[in-house]
C-alpha positions in Angstrom: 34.9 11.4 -3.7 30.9 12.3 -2.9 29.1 13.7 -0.9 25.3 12.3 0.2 22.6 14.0 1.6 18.7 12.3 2.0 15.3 13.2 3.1 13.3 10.3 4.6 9.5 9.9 5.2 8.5 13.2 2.8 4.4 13.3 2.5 5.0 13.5 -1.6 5.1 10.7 -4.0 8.2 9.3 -5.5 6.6 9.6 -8.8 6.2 13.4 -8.5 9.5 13.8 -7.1 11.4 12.3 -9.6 9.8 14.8 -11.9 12.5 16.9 -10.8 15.2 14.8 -10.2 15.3 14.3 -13.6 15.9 18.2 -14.3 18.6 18.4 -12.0 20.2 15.4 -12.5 24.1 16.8 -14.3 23.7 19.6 -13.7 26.1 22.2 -11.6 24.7 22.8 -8.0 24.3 26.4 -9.0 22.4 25.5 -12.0 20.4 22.7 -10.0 19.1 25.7 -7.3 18.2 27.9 -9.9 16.3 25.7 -11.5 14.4 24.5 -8.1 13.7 28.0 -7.3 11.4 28.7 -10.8 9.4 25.3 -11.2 5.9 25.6 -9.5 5.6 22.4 -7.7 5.5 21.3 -4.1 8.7 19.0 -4.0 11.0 21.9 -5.3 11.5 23.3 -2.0 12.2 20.5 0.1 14.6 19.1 -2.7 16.5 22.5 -2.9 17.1 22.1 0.9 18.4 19.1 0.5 20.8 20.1 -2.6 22.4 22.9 -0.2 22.3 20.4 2.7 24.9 18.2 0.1 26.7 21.1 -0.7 27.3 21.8 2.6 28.6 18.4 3.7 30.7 18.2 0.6 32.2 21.4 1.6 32.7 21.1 5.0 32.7 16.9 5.9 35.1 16.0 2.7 36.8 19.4 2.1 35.4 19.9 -1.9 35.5 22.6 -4.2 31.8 24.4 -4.1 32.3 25.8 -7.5 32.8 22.3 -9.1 29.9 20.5 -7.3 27.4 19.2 -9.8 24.7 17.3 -9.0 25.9 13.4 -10.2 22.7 11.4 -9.1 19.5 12.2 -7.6 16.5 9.6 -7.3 13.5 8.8 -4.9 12.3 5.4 -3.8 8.9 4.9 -2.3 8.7 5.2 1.6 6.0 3.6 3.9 2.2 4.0 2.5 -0.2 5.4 4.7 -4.0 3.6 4.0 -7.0 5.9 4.6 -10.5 5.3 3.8 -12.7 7.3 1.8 -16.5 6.9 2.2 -18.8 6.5 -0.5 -22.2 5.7 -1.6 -24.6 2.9 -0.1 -21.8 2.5 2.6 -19.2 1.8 1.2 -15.2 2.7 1.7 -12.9 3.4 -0.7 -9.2 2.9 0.1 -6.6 6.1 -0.5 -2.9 5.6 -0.3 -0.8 8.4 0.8 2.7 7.7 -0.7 5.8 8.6 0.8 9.3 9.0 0.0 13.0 9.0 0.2 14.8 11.4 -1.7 18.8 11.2 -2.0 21.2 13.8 -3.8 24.8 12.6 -4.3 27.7 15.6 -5.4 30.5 15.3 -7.1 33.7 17.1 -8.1 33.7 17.9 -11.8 37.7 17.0 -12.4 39.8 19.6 -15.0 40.3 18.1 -18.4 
């Protein structure tokens, strides 16, 4: 049994966010917000919401033990890319993409040996 919870459309870029998906990934849920709550970055915060937000629907959609919730995967995949243009000398414009992205957590039930 698992429990999902995503974030669509997030103004950060997948590579940046999978910075810290890779931290967190095994680890126990309470280890996993710990963890999010010391790194300096901007997609900590929005990615410990969405750790609790699993928690929460393991606990209360498909009736799981909180203490034995770790984190079992956690990855982002690029979203829509927004195109700007930057201008530059002698008139010209340079293109910017603003990535997006799509960040899942899945939790599982560690099981007693």
């Amino acid at each position: 049994m698992e429990a999902k919870a995503t974030l669509r459309y997030i103004r950060i870029s997948p590579r940046k966010v999978g910075i810290l998906c890779d931290q967190i990934r095994g680890k126990s849920v309470k280890e996993a917000n710990a963890i999010l709550s010391v790194i300096p970055k901007a997609a900590s915060e929005p990615l410990a919401k969405l750790v609790k937000s699993a928690a929460a629907n393991a606990e209360n959609n498909h009736q799981m033990d909180p203490e034995k919730l770790y984190v079992a995967e956690t990855y982002a995949t690029p979203g829509p890319i927004m195109k700007r243009f930057m201008p530059r000398a002698k008139g010209r414009a340079y293109g910017i993409k603003k990535r997006t992205s799509h960040i899942t957590v899945v939790l599982k039930e560690k099981e007693a040996k």
